[in-house]
NUTORRO-790213 format. One record per residue (C-alpha): x, y, z. Coordinates in steps of 0.05 Angstrom, whole numbers, plus 5000, padded with zeros to 4 digits. Layout:
XYZ
...
//
This chain:
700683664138
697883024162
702782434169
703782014119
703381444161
697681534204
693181234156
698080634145
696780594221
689180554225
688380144157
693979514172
697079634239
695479554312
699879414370
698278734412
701478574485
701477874491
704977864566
707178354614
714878014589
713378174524
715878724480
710079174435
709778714366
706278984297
701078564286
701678174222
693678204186
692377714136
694777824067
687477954040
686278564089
693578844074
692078773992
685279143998
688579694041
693479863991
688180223931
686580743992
692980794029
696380983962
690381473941
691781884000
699081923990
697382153921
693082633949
698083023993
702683063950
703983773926
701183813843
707584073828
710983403842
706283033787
706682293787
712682193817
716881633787
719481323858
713781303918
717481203974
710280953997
709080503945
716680183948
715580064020
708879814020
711679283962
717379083999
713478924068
708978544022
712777993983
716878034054
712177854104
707577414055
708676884005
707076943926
702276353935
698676653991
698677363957
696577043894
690376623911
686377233932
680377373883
681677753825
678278343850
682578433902
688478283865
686478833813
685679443852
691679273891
696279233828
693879813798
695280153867
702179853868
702480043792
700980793799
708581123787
710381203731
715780733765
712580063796
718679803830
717879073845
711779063812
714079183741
720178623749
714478183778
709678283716
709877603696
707577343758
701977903768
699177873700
699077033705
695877023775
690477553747
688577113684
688776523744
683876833779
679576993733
678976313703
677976113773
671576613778
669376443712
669675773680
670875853608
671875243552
676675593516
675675073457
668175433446
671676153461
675376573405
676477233454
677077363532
675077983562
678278073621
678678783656
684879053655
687878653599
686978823524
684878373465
685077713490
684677263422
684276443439
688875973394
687175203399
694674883380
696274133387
703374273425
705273553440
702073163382
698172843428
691372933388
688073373441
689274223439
691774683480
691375413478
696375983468
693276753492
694977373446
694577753508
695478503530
696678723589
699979403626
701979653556
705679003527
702978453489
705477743488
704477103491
701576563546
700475833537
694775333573
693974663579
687374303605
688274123672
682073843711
685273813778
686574573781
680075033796
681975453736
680674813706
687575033659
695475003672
699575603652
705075283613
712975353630
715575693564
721776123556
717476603525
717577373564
710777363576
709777933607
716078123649
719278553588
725878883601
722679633574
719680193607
712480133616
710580763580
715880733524
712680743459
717480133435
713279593401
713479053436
708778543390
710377703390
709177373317
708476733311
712776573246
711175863241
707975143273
710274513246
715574003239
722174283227
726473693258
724273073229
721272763289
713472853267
713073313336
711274083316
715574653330
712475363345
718275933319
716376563349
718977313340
718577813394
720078393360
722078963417
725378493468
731878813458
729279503478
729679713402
723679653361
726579403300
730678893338
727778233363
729177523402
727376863361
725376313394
724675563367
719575143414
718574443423
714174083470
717873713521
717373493587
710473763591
713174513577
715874873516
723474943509
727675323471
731174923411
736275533412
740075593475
743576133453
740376843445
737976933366
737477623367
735677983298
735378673276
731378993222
728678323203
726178143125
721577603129
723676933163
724276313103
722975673127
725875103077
729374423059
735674613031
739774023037
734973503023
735173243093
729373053144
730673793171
728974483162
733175043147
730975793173
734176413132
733477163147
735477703112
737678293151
738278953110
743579373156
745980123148
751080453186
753281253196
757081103131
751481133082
752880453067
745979953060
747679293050
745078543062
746678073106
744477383111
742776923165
741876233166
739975643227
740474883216
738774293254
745274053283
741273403315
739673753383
739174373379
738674953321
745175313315
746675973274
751075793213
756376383185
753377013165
753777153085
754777913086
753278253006
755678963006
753479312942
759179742900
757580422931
762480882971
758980803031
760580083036
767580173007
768980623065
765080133121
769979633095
776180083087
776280543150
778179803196
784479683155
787580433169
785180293245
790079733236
794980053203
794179573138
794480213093
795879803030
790279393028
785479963046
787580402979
783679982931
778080032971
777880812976
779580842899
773180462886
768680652919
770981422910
770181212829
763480932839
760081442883
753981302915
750380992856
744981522854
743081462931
742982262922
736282212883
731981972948
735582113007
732582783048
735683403025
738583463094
743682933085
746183073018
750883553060
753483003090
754282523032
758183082997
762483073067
763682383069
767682373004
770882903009
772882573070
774281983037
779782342995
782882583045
783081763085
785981633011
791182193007
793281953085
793581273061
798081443002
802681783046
802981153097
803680763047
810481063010
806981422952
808582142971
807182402900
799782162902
798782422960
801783112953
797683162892
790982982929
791483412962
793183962915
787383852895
782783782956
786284382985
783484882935
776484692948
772384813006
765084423038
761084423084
765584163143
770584683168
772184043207
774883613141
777484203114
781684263167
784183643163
786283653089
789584373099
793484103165
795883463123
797583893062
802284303107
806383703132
813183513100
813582773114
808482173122
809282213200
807982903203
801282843168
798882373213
801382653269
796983363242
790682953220
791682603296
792183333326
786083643299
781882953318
783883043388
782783773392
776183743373
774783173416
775983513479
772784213452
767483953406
761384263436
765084983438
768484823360
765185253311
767184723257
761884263277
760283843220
754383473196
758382823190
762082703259
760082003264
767581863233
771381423265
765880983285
762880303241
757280163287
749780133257
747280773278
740080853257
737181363237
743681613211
742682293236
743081983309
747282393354
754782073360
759582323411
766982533385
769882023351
776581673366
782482183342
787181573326
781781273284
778081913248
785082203244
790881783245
793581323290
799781783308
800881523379
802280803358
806780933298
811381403354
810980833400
813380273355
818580713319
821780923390
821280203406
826279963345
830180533364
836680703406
837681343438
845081513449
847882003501
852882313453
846482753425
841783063449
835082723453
832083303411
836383263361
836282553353
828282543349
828083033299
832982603257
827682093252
822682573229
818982603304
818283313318
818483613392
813184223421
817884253489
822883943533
824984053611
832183833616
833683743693
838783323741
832983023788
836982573818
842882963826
848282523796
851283023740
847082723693
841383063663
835182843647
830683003588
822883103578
820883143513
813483293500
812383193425
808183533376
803082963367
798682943429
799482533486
804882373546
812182623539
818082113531
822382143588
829082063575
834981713631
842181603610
844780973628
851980783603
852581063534
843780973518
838081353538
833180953574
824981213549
819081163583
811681673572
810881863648
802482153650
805382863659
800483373635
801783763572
804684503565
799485033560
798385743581
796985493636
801485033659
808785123684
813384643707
818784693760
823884393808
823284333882
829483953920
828583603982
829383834057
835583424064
838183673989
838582943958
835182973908
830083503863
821983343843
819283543780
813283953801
807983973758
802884513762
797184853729
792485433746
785685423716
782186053676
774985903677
774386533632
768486393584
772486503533
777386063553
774385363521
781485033519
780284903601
777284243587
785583973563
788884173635
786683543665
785783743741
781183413793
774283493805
774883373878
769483823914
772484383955
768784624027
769185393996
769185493922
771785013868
777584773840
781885233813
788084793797
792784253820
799984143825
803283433822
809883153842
814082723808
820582453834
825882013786
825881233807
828780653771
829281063711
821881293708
818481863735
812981693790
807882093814
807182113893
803282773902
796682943862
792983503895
787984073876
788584773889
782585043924
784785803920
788086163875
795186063884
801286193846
807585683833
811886103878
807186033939
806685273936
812985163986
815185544040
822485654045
826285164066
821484604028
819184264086
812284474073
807284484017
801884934011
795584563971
788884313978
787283604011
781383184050
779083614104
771883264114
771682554108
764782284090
762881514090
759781684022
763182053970
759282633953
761282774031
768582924021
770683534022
777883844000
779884534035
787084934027
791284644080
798984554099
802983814084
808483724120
814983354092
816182684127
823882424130
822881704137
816981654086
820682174033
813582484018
808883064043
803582824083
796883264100
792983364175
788182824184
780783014166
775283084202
771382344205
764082454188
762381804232
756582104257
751382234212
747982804252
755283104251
753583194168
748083654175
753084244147
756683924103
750983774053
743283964057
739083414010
733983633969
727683193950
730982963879
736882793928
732382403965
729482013914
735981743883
737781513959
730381063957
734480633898
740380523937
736480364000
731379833962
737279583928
739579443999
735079234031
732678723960
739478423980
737678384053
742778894075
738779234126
745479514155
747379894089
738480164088
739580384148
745480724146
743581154087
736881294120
739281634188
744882004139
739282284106
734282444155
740382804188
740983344133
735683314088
733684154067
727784404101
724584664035
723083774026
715683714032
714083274095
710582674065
717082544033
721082534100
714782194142
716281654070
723881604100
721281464171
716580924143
722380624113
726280704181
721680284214
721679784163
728779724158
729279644239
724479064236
729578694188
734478804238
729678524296
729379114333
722379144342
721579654390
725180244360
720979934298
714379984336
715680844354
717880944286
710680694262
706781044306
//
C-alpha cells in the first residue's frame, strides 16, 4: 500500500540546504498553501483506508495535521485566509466522527468563517432579516439596542456543525467586515457535547429589558442542552458593559426540566424578580415541585432558597423518608412511611405505562418492609413482628423484596434483622447480574433524579437499601468492653452480635491467644488482643470464609513468632457465580490467569498488618505454599516490569525469607527499559493503537514531547502485524512530528521522507 505520507510529502514538504554547515530543514510553506492541502491530503487517507474501518473516530492523520497547524502558525494568520479556503479545510479537519482540536476550537472556526464572509460580502445587516452562508444553517438577523445607546446591534440565531446558538455584532467601520463579534459569555459554538449526539442544543432568549433599575436592558437567555442533558439548561443574565456582555450571574444557574421562566416585581422595589418552577421526579415515583427564585442583590443576581412542595403521595413520603433510616433517625422516619403507605399513590396507577405498575406495587411493598425495619430499630418489636406476619404470607413480583421480608421475619432481635436485610443487600450487590431475583425496582437505595425512571441503576448501597448493619456493630463495640475472663464469642453473642467463624491462635507467641471473629453481618472480622484483664478490637481487611478460602499458621525461620496466612483458591466453574466475593488480584499473569492469592498477616501493636499480598498464577494448594523449613514461599510476583502498566507481568516464582527485613522478598524482574525488548510481551492491535493517539496528543497538547515519544517507539516496537499500514505509516508521521518538538531535526527530516 502506498505510504501514507508520501502525499503529505509532495503537497507541503520539501527539503532546502541553505549551507554546506547546515543540517536538512522542513521547509515551513505559508499557512494558505498548508490549509488548501489539507481537503486532498485527508481524501486520500480516507481513501486507503480499508471500508471495514468506516469513519474512524481518531485519524491519526487528521490529529497530526491539526497539531502541526495551530503549532507552526498563529490563529490570526490561519484565520485571515478567505473563507473558501477556510471552508474546505475545516470540513477536512472535521471529517471523524472525532475532530480533535477542531471541535474544542469551534468557537473560533465558526466566528472566523462568519468573519470572512462578511469580509467577502458586505451586508447591512439593519436591511437583512436572514444570512445564507454555506455551511451554516438558518441564519435569522435580530437588530437589539444592547447598550442603550440609541443605535442597534445585532445578535445571529445561527447554526453551525449541528449546534445552534447565539453570536452578537456590533458596527464597527474600522474592521473590513465592517462588524465586531462581541465578547459574551455565551457558548457560541464551542458546546461541551458530541457533535453527532441528538441532544438539543437550542438558546431562547427569555427576555430583553430592564430588570435592575438602572434604565440599561438586560438580555436573559436559556441554553437548553449545555449540560449535556436535553432537559437541563445554563441561564444567563446579560448586561452591556465595558463594550461586551457580561454575565449578571457569576455563578452557574443551571436548571433542569424547566416550566416557563416568570419575570416580576415582587417586592415593590426598582428590581426584578425571576422565578422558575422545576417539576422533578426521582426512581421513587415521587413528582413533585420545586421552586426557584433570583433577586437583585445590587450587583449581581443571586439564587434565593429553593421552596420544594412535595404532594401527599407514597412516592414522596418515601423520597423524604429513606434519608432519615440512612441516618439512623428511625423515629422520625415512621410517620413518614405510615403516610404515605395510607395514602398510596393518589391514583398515579390510572396513567402510568402498564410496565411500571409492577414496580409501583414493589415499591410499597417495599415500603412495608422499610416500616417493619424501622419499627424494630426503633423499640416496637410487636409492630414489627406483626408486619411482617403479614407481609410474609404474601408474595410479588420481586423475589428480591421478598427476600428481604422473609430474612427479617426469621430474625429474633432488632440487630439481627438488620444485620439479615444488610446480608441479602450485599449479596446481591456483588452477584446481581447472575441473581435470578432481579427485580423491576432496584433503584433502592438511591434518591437521585433518575429520568426516565426505567433508567438502568447499578446495585444499590446494601447499608442503605438494607440496613445499615456495619455502623450499628461499630458503635455498639465501641461503648463496649471486652474482658479476658470470657471468651470473645461468648461475650458477642451476649450482646445479641452473632459470629459465622473465629481462628483462635497465639501469633505472637506469648501464651496468650488471640481471637478472630468474623461475624454474621458482612464485612471485616474483629480482631481481638488481650491486654491486662481487656481485649483490645480492631477489623483487620482479612477476607471472609468461603469454600474457598482457608486460613492457616506459618511460624518464622527463627521460630519467634507465627503469621496468619490467608489464602484462597479460585473455581472459575460457571456455575460457581459466588467467585466475584473472594477478593483476589487482577494482576496479569505471563501464562494463564489468576487463579488465587494468599496474604500474610503478622500481629503488631495489637493489630494485624498485612506485609504479603500475592496472586497465585497456578494452581496451588495451601500445603505447597512453603517449603519446609519456611524460609521460602512459593507464589506469584512481578517477573516483567513494564514502564506502562498493561506491561507487567506476574509469573509463579520463589520469595525468599530475609532476617534483617522479617519479610519474603521475590527475584528482581526483568526491566522492560527498552522498548524493542517488549515486542513479546504484548502485540497491539489497531483499537490498541488508537487509544495510545489520546495519550500521545494529550502529550504532546501539554508540550511533553518526551512522554509522545516514548509511547510512540513502545508502540511501533510491538504493534501486531494484522494493523493495516496506513495506521503505522500515521505513527511514523507522528514520530517525526514529535522529534521536531524536541529539535532534532534530522532524525525528524528521515522520518518524513
Amino acid at each position: 500500500m502506498q505510504k501514507m505520507l508520501s502525499a503529505i510529502a509532495l503537497m507541503m514538504l520539501s527539503i532546502a540546504l541553505v549551507s554546506a554547515e547546515d543540517r536538512y530543514q522542513l521547509r515551513k510553506i505559508s499557512v494558505g498553501d498548508y490549509l488548501k492541502a489539507i481537503p486532498e491530503i485527508v481524501t486520500a487517507w480516507h481513501a486507503q483506508l480499508p471500508p471495514a474501518y468506516g469513519k474512524i473516530s481518531h485519524s491519526p492523520l487528521i490529529d497530526a495535521l491539526q497539531l502541526e497547524l495551530h503549532d507552526t502558525y498563529t490563529d490570526d494568520a490561519i484565520f485571515a485566509q478567505s473563507f473558501e479556503v477556510l471552508s474546505a479545510a475545516y470540513a477536512g479537519l472535521s471529517s471523524g466522527n472525532y475532530a480533535g482540536y477542531t471541535v474544542e476550537n469551534r468557537s473560533a472556526w465558526g466566528t472566523a468563517l462568519l468573519e470572512a464572509w462578511l469580509r467577502e460580502n458586505p451586508t447591512d445587516l439593519a436591511a437583512s432579516d436572514r444570512l445564507d452562508i454555506p455551511g451554516f444553517l438558518n441564519i435569522t438577523v435580530h437588530p437589539i439596542d444592547f447598550n442603550h445607546d440609541g443605535h442597534n446591534e445585532f445578535w445571529l440565531d445561527v447554526g453551525f456543525s449541528n449546534f445552534n446558538a447565539y453570536v452578537v455584532l456590533q458596527r464597527d467601520p474600522t474592521r473590513t467586515s465592517g462588524y465586531l463579534v462581541v465578547d459574551t459569555p455565551l457558548r457560541w459554538l464551542n458546546w461541551n457535547i458530541d457533535p453527532y449526539s441528538a441532544v438539543e442544543t437550542a438558546s431562547e432568549v427569555i427576555y430583553f429589558g430592564d430588570m435592575t433599575g438602572d434604565a440599561v436592558p438586560e438580555w436573559v437567555v436559556f441554553e437548553r442542552g449545555s449540560t449535556n442533558f436535553e432537559q437541563c439548561g445554563r441561564l444567563y443574565i446579560l448586561s452591556w458593559q465595558a463594550d461586551r456582555l457580561v454575565d449578571l450571574m457569576p455563578e452557574a444557574a443551571e436548571f433542569c426540566l424547566p416550566d416557563a421562566f416568570v419575570i416580576e416585581n415582587l417586592d415593590a422595589d426598582a428590581a426584578l424578580e425571576l422565578t422558575q418552577n422545576d417539576e422533578e421526579s426521582d426512581n421513587w415515583g415521587c413528582d413533585w415541585r420545586i421552586t426557584h427564585r433570583l433577586k437583585w442583590d445590587g450587583t449581581r443576581f443571586v439564587r434565593l432558597e429553593a421552596q420544594t412542595s412535595f404532594p401527599n403521595t407514597l412516592g414522596c413520603a418515601l423520597r423524604q423518608a429513606e434519608p432519615l433510616m440512612w441516618d439512623n433517625r428511625v423515629a422520625e422516619a415512621i410517620p413518614l412511611y405510615e403516610a404515605g403507605i395510607a395514602m398510596g399513590w393518589d391514583n398515579q396507577s390510572e396513567h402510568v405505562p402498564e410496565y411500571m405498575l409492577d414496580s409501583y406495587a414493589e415499591l410499597k411493598r417495599y415500603a412495608q418492609a422499610r416500616l417493619a425495619l424501622a419499627y424494630a430499630l426503633n423499640g416496637q418489636m410487636s409492630a414489627s413482628r406483626a408486619l411482617l406476619t403479614t407481609l410474609s404470607a404474601e408474595t410479588s413480583t420481586s423475589g428480591l423484596i421478598d427476600g428481604m421480608i422473609i430474612a427479617m421475619y426469621d430474625a429474633d432481635s432488632p440487630l439481627a434483622m438488620c444485620v439479615a436485610a444488610y446480608n441479602l443487600w450485599a449479596a446481591f450487590k456483588i452477584n446481581a447480574l447472575d441473581d435470578p431475583r432481579q427485580t423491576i425496582m432496584i433503584s433502592v437505595g438511591i434518591n437521585t433524579i433518575t429520568l426516565p425512571r426505567s433508567s438502568p441503576n447499578p446495585p444499590p448501597d446494601p447499608a442503605k437499601a438494607g440496613c445499615s448493619a456495619p455502623s450499628l456493630i461499630d458503635a455498639l463495640l465501641a461503648n463496649q468492653t471486652f474482658t479476658t475472663d470470657e471468651s470473645p464469642s461468648e461475650q458477642l453473642a451476649t450482646r445479641g452480635i452473632a459470629a459465622l467463624d473465629t481462628f483462635v491462635a497465639d501469633f505472637n507467641l506469648d501464651g496468650t491467644d488471640e481471637w478472630l471473629v468474623w461475624l454474621e453481618a458482612r464485612g471485616d472480622p474483629v480482631l481481638f488482643v488481650a491486654q491486662a484483664d481487656v481485649y483490645l478490637i480492631s477489623r483487620p481487611a482479612i477476607r471472609r470464609p468461603n469454600a474457598y478460602t482457608q486460613f492457616g499458621l506459618q511460624p518464622t525461620p527463627d521460630q519467634a513468632i507465627r503469621f496468619l496466612v490467608d489464602y484462597t483458591m479460585v473455581d472459575f466453574a460457571p456455575n460457581n457465580v459466588d467467585y466475584q466475593t473472594y477478593d483476589i488480584s487482577s494482576a496479569s499473569c505471563q501464562i494463564g490467569r489468576v487463579q488465587g492469592s494468599v496474604r500474610l498477616w503478622r500481629l503488631h501493636d495489637a493489630q494485624l498488618e498485612q506485609f504479603i499480598d500475592s496472586p497465585l498464577c497456578q494452581p496451588k494448594p495451601y500445603s505447597a505454599l512453603f517449603n519446609r523449613d519456611g524460609r521460602q514461599l512459593f507464589a506469584a510476583a512481578v517477573t516483567l516490569q513494564g514502564r506502562e502498566r498493561y506491561d507487567t507481568r506476574y509469573g509463579d516464582v520463589i520469595y525468599t525469607w530475609n532476617a534483617t527485613e522479617r519479610t519474603y522478598v521475590p527475584p528482581a524482574p526483568v526491566l522492560l527499559t527498552d522498548p524493542y525488548a517488549t515486542a513479546t510481551a504484548r502485540r497491539l492491535t489497531d483499537a490498541y493503537l488508537f487509544e495510545t493517539l489520546d495519550r500521545v496528543i494529550a502529550a504532546l497538547r501539554i508540550g511533553d514531547a518526551e512522554t509522545a515519544l516514548r509511547l510512540l517507539d513502545d508502540t511501533l516496537a510491538r504493534y501486531d502485524p494484522t494493523v493495516q499500514p496506513v495506521i503505522i505509516n500515521g505513527f511514523h508521521y507522528y514520530r517525526a512530528y514529535t522529534l521536531m518538538a524536541l529539535d532534532r531535526q534530522d532524525e525528524a527530516l528521515s522520518g518524513y521522507v
